[in-house]
C-alpha positions in Angstrom: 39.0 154.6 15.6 42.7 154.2 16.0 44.1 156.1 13.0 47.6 154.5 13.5 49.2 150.8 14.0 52.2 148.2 14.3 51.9 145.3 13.2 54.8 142.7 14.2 55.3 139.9 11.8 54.5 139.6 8.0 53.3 136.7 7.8 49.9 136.0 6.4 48.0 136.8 9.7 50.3 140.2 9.9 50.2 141.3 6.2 46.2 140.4 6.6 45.6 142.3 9.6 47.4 145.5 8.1 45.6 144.9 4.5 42.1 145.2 6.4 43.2 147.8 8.6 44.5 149.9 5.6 41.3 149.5 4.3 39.6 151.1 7.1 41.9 154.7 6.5 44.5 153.2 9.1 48.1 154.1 8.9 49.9 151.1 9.3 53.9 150.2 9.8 54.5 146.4 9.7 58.1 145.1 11.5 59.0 141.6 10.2 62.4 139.9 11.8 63.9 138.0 8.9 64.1 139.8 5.1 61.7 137.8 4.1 57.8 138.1 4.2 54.9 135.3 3.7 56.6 133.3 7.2 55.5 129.6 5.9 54.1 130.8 3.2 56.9 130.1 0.7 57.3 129.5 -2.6 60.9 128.9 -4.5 62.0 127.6 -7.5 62.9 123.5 -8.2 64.1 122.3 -10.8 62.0 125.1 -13.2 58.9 125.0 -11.3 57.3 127.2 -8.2 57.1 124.5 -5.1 55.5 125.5 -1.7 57.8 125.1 0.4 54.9 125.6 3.8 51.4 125.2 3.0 50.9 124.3 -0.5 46.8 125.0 -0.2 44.1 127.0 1.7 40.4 125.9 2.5 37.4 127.0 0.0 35.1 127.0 3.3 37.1 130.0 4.3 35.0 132.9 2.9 37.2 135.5 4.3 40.1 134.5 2.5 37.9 133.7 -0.9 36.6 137.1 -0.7 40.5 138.3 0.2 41.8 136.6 -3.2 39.1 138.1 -5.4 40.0 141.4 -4.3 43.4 141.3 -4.7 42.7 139.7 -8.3 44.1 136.3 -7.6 40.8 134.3 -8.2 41.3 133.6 -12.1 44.4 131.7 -10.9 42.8 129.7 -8.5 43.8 126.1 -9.3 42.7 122.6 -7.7 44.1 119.0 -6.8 43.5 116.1 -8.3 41.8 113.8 -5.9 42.8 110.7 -4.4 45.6 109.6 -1.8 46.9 107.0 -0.1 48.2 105.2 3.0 51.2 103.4 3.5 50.2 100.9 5.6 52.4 96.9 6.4 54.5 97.1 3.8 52.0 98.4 0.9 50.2 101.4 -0.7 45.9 102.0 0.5 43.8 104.0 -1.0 42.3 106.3 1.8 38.6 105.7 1.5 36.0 108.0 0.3 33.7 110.4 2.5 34.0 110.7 6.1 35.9 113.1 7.8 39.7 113.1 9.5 39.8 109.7 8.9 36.8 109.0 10.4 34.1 106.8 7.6 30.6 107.4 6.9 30.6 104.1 4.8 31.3 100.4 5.4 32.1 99.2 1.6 35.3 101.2 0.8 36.7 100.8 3.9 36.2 97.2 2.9 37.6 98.0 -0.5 40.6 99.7 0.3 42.5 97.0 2.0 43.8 99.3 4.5 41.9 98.1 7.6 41.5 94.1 8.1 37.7 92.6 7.9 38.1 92.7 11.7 39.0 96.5 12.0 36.1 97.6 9.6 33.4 95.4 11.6 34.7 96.7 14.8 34.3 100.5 13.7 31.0 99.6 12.5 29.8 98.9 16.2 30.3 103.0 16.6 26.3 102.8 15.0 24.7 101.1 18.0 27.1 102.1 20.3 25.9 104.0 23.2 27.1 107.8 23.7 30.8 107.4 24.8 31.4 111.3 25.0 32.8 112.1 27.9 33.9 115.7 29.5 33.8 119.3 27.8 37.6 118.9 25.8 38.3 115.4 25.3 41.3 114.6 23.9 41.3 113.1 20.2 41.8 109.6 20.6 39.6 109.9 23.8 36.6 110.7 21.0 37.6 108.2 18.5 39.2 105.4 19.8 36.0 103.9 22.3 33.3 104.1 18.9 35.6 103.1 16.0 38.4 101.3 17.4 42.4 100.8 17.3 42.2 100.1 13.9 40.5 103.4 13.0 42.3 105.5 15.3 46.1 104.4 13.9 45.9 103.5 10.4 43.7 106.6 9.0 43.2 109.2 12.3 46.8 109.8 12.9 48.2 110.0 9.6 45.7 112.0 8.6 46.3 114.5 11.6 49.7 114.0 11.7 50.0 115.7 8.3 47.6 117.9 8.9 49.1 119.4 12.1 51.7 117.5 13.0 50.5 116.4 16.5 49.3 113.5 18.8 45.6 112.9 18.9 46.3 111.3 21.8 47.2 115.2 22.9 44.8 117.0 21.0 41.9 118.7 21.4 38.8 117.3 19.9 37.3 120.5 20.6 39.8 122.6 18.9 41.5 120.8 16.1 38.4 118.9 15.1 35.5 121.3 16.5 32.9 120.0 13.8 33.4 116.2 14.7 33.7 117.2 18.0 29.9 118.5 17.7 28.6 116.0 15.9 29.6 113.4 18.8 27.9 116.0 21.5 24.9 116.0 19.5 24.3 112.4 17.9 24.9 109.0 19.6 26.7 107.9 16.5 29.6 109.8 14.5 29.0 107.2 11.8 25.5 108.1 11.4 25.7 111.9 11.9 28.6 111.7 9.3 26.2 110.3 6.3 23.6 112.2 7.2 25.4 114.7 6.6 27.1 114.2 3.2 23.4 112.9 1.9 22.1 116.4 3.4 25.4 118.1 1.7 24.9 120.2 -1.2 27.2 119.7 -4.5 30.9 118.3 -3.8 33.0 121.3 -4.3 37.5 121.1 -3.9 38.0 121.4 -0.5 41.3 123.1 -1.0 42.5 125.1 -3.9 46.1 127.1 -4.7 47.4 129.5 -7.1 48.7 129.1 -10.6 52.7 130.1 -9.3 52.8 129.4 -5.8 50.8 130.9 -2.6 53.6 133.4 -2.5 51.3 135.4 -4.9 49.3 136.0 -2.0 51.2 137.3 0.5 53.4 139.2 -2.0 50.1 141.1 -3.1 49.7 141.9 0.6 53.4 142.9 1.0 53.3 146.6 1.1 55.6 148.9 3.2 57.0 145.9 5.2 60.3 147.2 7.3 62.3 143.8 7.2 65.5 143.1 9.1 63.4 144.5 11.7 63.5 142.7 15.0 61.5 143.9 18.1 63.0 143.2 21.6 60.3 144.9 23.2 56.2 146.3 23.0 56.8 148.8 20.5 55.5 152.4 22.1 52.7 153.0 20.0 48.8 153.1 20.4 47.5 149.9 18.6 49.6 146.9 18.7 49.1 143.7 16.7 51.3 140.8 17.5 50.8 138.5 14.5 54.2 136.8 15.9 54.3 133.2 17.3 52.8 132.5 20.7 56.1 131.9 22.1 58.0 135.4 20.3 54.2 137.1 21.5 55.3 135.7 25.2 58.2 137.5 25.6 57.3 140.9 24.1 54.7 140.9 26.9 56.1 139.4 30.3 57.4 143.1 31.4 53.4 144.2 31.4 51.9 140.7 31.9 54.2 137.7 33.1 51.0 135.6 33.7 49.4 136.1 30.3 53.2 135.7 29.2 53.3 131.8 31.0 49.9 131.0 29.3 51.4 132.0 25.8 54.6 130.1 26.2 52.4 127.7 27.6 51.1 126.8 23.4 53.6 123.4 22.8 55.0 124.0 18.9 56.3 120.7 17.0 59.3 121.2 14.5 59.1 119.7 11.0 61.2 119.5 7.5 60.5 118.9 4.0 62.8 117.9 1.0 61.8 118.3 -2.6 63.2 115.9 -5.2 63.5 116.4 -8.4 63.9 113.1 -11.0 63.9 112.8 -14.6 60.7 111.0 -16.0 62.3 107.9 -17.1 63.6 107.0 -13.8 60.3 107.3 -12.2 58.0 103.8 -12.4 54.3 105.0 -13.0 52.8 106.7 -9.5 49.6 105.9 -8.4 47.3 107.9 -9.9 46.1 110.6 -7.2 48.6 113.3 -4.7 50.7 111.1 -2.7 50.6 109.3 0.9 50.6 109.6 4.3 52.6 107.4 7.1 51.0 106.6 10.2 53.0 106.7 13.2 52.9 103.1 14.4 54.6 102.2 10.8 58.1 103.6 13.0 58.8 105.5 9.6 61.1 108.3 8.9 59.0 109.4 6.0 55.9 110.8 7.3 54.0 111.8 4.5 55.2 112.1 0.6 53.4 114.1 -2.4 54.3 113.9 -6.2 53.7 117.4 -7.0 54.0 117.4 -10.2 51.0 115.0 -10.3 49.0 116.4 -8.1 48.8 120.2 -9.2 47.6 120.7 -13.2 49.7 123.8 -13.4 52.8 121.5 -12.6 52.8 118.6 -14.8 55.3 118.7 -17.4 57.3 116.2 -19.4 60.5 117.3 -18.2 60.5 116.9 -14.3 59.1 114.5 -11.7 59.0 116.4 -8.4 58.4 114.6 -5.3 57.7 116.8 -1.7 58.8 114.5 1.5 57.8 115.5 4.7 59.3 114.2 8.1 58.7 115.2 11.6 56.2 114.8 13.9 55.2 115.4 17.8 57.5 113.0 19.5 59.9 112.6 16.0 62.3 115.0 15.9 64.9 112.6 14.7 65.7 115.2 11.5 66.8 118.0 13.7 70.1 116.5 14.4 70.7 115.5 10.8 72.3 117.8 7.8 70.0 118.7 4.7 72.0 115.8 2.9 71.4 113.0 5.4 67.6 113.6 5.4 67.7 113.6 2.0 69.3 110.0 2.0 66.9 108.8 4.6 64.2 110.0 2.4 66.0 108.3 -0.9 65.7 105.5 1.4 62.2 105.6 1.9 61.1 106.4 -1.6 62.7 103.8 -3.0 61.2 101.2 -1.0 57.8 102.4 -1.1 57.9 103.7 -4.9 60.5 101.7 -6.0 62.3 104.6 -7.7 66.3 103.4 -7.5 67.5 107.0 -9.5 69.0 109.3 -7.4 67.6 112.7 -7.8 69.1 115.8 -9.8 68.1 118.6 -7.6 67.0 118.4 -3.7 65.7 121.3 -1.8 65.3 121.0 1.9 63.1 123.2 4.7 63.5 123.4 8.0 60.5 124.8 10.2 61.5 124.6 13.5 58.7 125.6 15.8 56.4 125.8 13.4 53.1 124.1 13.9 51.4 125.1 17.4 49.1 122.3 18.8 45.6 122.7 20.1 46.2 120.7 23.3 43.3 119.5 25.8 42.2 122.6 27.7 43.6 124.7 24.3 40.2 126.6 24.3 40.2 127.4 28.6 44.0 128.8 27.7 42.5 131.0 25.2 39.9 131.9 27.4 42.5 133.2 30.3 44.4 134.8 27.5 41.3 136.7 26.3 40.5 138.1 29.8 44.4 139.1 30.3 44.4 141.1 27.2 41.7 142.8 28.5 44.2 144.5 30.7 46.3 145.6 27.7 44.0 147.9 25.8 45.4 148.8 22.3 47.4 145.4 22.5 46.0 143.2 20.1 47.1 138.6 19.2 46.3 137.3 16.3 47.9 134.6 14.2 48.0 130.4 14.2 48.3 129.7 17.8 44.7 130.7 18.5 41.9 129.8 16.9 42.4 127.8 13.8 46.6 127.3 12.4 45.6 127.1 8.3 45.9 130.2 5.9 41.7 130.4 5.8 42.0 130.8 9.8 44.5 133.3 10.0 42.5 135.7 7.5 39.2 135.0 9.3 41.5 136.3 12.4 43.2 138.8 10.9 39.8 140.3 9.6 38.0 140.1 12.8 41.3 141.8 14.7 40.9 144.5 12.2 37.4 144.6 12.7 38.0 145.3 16.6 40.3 148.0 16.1 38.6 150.1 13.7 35.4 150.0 15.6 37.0 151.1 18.4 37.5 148.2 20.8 41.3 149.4 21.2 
């Protein structure tokens, strides 16, 4: 077992990696870039309150990550949402329908219900039941898998907003095998996603929140994992040392590693990324008309929006509501919308006034605005994702003691990264170097 390691990059897949391998009796350095640890994890103060700045949840399913917030004594503070969102969709607010997954129904009557499909659109994605098997090909692309059993309908009105705020990428692009690996079973496996989809929430034990936070931010997180982290620290090259973990962005990973590898270095700077931005705004109560009860909305892309996706936080997370604030969390960009990269923090938030006036009718201006930039932030599974992580695999193979973990490979939420980060760990101190 190694008894030392660097680890480049505190975010949570770095800080995660080192917590694990600390565990083990590993002496670890960790070398972040900026002065500040967490990467998107980020949590800052608006208008009184903590507001996520990056991901504002994490997956229950992940039990590495449970188990990792128990330990660390975070688990009496987990918190959940309140349930219910919508879509903006010709010129009005939908309910997304109940069940299903990605945007994708297991039952006919809400669809009907919720207005956001016509009568025509829900009867065509009914004909996905006696459909033949349309599956075609071992990494069909997104809308390649939906599209043919559930129709247009289907695919742009609940599929892409709903991945588009997810991971901020064209299905049209993506992977079904890797952004969407369980529906991407069920259609190798059934005949109808419809069916396989009820069947399995009538098989399905007890509901449970699918995601959770913490009372105070998920900053809580990686700051309990912040130990001993050398900030201001940038690496130019492979540090010299005998186990390396880059827990760095595919593209930062590239360059560290063209001098020993230029081809594994092409297939990492071969992972696209898509910028994005958020604003939060903060409004007095009395200027806000009465929100629909539930988190907020999603845009889909053929609305031509600026606005992709908007949540009223302050309604959304227990822990936040007060009768002093109204906090709103807008979110714009989008593979093939980078529109607010060219604009200053004050004309996005006027685009953004813009929009949330017009879909929530709130005329106030707001008292305090707090915009993020990510830029190259969310990495997207594209077709052929999995064969590129294949090659990458058998390259590293060549670098012993030369370790990648982080978003880019094998699942881009918090619950991923600390399933990676635990199994790099794992590797390391059992002597796979």
């Amino acid at each position: 077992m190694a008894r030392s390691a660097v680890v480049v990059g505190a975010g949570i897949s770095g800080l995660a990696t080192a917590h694990y391998l600390r565990k083990a009796g590993v002496e670890v350095t960790i070398l972040e870039a900026t002065g500040r640890t967490g990467g998107k994890v980020n949590t800052v103060e608006v208008a009184g309150l903590p507001v996520d700045t990056g991901p504002d949840a994490f997956l229950t399913r992940g039990v590495e990550l449970q188990a990792l917030v128990a330990e660390l004594d975070l688990a009496k503070d987990v918190v959940a949402p309140v349930s219910g969102s919508y879509i903006w969709s010709r010129g009005a607010l939908h309910p997304i329908p109940p069940g299903g997954a990605f945007g994708l129904p297991d039952r006919i009557i809400p669809m009907l219900r919720s207005r956001l499909l016509s009568t025509s659109g829900v009867m065509r994605a009914g004909i996905d039941i006696v459909r033949p098997r349309t599956i075609t090909g071992d990494d069909p692309s997104i809308e390649d898998l939906v599209r043919p059993r559930f129709g247009d309908e289907i695919y742009q009105r609940m599929v892409e907003p709903l991945l588009g705020g997810v991971h901020a990428g064209d299905p049209a692009k993506l992977s079904a095998r890797s952004v969407v690996p369980d529906i991407y079973g069920l259609a190798k496996a059934n005949r109808s996603i419809f069916l396989a989809l009820r069947k399995r929430r009538k098989n399905a034990a007890p509901p449970t929140p699918p995601l959770v936070s913490l009372r105070g931010g998920l900053s809580r997180l990686t700051n309990a994992l912040n130990v001993d982290v050398q900030a201001d620290t940038p690496v130019t090259s492979l540090p010299a040392a005998d186990v390396v973990v880059l827990a760095t962005p595919a593209y930062v990973s590239a360059e560290l590693l063209r001098p020993r590898k230029p081809e594994l270095a092409d297939e990492l700077a071969g992972i696209p990324y898509v910028g994005v931005a958020n604003a939060t705004l903060a409004f007095r109560p009395q200027d806000v008309p009465a929100l629909p009860p539930g988190t907020g909305f999603l845009v889909p892309p053929v609305e031509g929006e600026f606005i992709v996706g908007c949540t009223w936080l302050t309604s959304k997370w227990p822990q936040l509501a007060n009768d002093e604030v109204v906090l709103l969390k807008c979110m714009v960009g989008r593979a093939g919308d980078d529109r607010w990269e060219s604009m200053t923090d004050e004309q996005i938030v006027e685009r953004l006034r813009e929009d949330v006036r017009r879909i929530l009718h709130i005329e106030a201006a707001p008292h305090t605005t707090r915009v993020q930039r990510w830029p190259r932030a969310m990495p997207q599974y594209v077709v052929g994702h999995a064969a590129r992580i294949d090659r990458i695999d058998r390259l590293m193979e060549d670098l012993p003691g030369v370790h990648l973990t982080g978003a880019a490979y094998r699942g881009a939420g918090l619950a991923a990264c600390v399933a990676q980060a635990s199994k790099t760990a794992a590797r390391i101190t059992q002597g796979a170097q």
